[in-house]
N, C-alpha and C positions, 0 to 999 in steps of 0.2 A: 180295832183288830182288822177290820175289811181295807183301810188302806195300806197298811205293810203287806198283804196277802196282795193287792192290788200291785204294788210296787211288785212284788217280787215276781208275779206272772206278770207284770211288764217288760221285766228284765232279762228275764229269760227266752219273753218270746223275740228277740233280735236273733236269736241262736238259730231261727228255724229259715230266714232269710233264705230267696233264692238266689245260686251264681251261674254260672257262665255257661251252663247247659250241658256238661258233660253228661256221658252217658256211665253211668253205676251200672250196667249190666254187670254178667260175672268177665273178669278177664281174659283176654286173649291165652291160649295155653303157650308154655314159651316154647323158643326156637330149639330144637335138639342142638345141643353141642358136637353131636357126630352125624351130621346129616351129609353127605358125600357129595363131592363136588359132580354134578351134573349138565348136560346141555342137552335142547330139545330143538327139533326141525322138523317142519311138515312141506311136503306137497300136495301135490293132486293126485297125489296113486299113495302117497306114504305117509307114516306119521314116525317120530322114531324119539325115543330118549335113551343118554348114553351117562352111563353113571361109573364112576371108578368105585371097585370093589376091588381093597387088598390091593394086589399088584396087576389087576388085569383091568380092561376098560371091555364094560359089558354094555352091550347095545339091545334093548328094544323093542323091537319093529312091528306093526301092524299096519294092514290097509286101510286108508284114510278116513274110505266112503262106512265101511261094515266094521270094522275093528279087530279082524281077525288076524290073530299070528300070520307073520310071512315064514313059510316055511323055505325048506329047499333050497335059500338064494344063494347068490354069491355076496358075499359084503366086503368091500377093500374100503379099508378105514388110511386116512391118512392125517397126519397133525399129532399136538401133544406128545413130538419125540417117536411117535410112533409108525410103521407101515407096513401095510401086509394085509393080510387076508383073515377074516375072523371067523371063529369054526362054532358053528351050532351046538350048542349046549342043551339046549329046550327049545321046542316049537314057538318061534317067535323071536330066543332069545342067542346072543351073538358072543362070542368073548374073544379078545383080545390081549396079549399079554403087552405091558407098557415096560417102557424103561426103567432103569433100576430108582433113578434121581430123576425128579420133574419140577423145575420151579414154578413157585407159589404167582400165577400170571390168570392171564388168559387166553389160550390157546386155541386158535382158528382148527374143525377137525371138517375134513371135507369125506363124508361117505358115498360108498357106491354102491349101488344094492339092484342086481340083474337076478328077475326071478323069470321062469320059463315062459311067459307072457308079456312080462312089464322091465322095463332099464328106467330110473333114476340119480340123481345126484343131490346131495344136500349136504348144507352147509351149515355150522352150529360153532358156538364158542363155549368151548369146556373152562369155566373159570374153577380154577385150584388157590386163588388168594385166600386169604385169611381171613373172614367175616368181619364184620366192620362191630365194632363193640356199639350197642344202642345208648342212646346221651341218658344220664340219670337225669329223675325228673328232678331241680333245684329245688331250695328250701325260701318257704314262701312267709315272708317275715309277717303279712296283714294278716295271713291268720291266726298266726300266735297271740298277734297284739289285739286284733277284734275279742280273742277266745280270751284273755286276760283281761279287757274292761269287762263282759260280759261277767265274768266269775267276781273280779272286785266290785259289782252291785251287787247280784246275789250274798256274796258276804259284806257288804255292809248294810245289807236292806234284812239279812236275817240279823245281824246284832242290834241295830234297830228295834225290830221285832221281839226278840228278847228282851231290852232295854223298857220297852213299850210296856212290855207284859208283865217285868218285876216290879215296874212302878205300880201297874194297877194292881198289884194282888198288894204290897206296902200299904195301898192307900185303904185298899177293903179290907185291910187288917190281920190276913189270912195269912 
């Protein structure tokens, strides 16, 4: 009886083998399929992200060093089919109205941003293309085949087993 129980915790333990170190933490959470086309520029006086929302290109802005809203400024946005002056919405925050039709690229947008103190200029690239589809992970044929010898010992080390066991209960009569 201790060598079929012996076999079978042999055969089983290949299953527990180590591979190629991947990390099993939890996964990555996925990419939102509506995440807005964006671009981002910093200076030394500014920091700025400009993100399409609907039909307008809303801008951003805070001071580099402290992080606080730029109020007050002037902002001339130019790029993305667009130019002109963009009107404060929220302390901080800039809108712009864009073209009706803007193709799927990436588009150089040059800002200008004069506040009572400070004049800047910054350059950023709004890409509006089409997210790139991530590769599926392929199908990995050695561990089917590994997990398939592993199971045909296990089944035949318990019919064994079995085999082993109706002989002797035959032979004790029972």
């Amino acid at each position: 009886m201790r060598r079929p129980l012996a076999m079978l915790l042999f055969a089983t333990s290949f299953a527990a083998l180590g591979h190629g170190g991947e990390d099993h933490g939890a996964p990555p959470p996925p990419i939102s399929g509506n995440v807005a086309p964006r671009a981002a520029a910093a200076s030394e006086e500014f920091e700025l992200v400009a993100v399409i929302e609907g039909k307008q290109l809303v801008v951003y802005i805070d001071r580099f060093g402290t992080n606080e809203p730029v109020t007050n400024a002037k902002v001339e946005i130019e790029g993305a089919g667009a130019k002109g002056l963009a009107n404060e919405i929220t302390p901080g925050t800039y809108a712009m109205k864009l073209p009706a039709a803007m193709a799927p690229a990436k588009h150089a947008l040059t800002i200008s941003i004069e506040t009572g103190d400070t004049a800047d200029l910054l350059t950023a690239t709004l890409d509006t293309s089409l997210p790139v589809p991530l590769p599926v992970h392929g199908f990995d044929s050695t561990k089917w085949i590994f997990g398939s010898f592993v199971s045909l010992l296990i089944l035949v080390s318990a019919i064994r087993l079995v085999a082993r066991y109706s002989r002797e209960k035959k032979v004790r009569g029972t």
